[in-house]
Each structure stands twice: as structure tokens, then as C-alpha cells.
N, C-alpha and C positions, 0 to 999 in steps of 0.2 A: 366846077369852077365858074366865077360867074363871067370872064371873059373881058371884063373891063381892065385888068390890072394888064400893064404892057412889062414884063421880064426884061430887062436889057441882057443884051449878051453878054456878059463875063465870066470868068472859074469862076472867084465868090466874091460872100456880100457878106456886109458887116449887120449885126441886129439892126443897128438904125437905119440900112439900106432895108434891109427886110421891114422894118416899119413903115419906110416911106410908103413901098412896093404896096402893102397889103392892107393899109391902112390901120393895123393893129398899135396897141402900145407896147413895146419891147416886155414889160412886166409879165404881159398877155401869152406870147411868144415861148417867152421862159417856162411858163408856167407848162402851156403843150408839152414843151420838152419833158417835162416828169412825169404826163400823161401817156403820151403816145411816144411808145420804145421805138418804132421806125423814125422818125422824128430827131437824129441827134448830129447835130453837126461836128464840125470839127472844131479842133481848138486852137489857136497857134501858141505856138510857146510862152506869149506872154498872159496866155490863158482865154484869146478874146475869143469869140465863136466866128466861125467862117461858115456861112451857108453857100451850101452849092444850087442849082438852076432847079435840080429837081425837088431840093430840100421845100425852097420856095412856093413851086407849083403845090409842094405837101400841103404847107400850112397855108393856101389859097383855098384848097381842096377841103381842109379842116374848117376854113371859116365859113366856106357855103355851106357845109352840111351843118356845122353849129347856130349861124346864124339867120339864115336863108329859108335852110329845110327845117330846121327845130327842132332836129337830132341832138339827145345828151351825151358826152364824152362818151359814156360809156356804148350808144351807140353808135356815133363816130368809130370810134373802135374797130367796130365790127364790121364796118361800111368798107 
């Protein structure tokens, strides 16, 4: 992770919170989700996704290695 992204403390975050956080575009985010099976938040009833603290840290973790270290999904994966 690269350390610069500050997590606020709360149970959870909406995608657009997870956008702000990580600097990703929610499309981006989505798209993880069908990549990386650890990766799946929760959903509230009205279907919206709820990421939790560590979900966060995930796709933080997924962006250093994709874009940082210049790992492909599929090694991502493996990481």
C-alpha cells in the first residue's frame, strides 16, 4: 500500500467514499469485484454496496500492485 491514502474510521463506505479514498473511478472498483473473489462487499437492501475498513485497505493494496508495481490481475491474484 502506498501509505498516502488516510481510511477514516467508520463500519462502512459507499463506492463514492471508496472513490474518494483511493483515488479510483467507481467503474474501476466494480470491475475488481468480478476479478478478485476476496474483494466483495456487502450490499444493503436496496442493493447499494457497503465497503468495510479492510475491504478498502484491499483495493488500496490491489492498486499498488497494479499500478505501482506493474503486476497483471492475474498476478495480483496471486500476490
Amino acid at each position: 500500500m502506498e501509505g498516502k491514502e488516510k481510511i477514516p474510521e467508520k463500519f462502512y463506505f459507499s463506492i463514492g467514499e471508496v472513490s474518494k479514498i483511493t483515488g479510483l473511478p467507481s467503474h474501476v472498483i466494480r470491475f475488481w469485484e468480478s476479478k478478485f473473489p476476496s474483494l466483495q462487499p456487502q450490499k444493503s437492501k436496496g442493493g447499494h454496496r457497503r465497503y468495510q475498513k479492510k475491504e478498502v485497505e484491499l483495493i488500496l493494496t490491489i492498486k499498488d500492485l497494479l499500478y505501482n508495481k506493474g503486476f497483471t490481475i492475474e498476478g495480483a491474484k496471486r500476490e
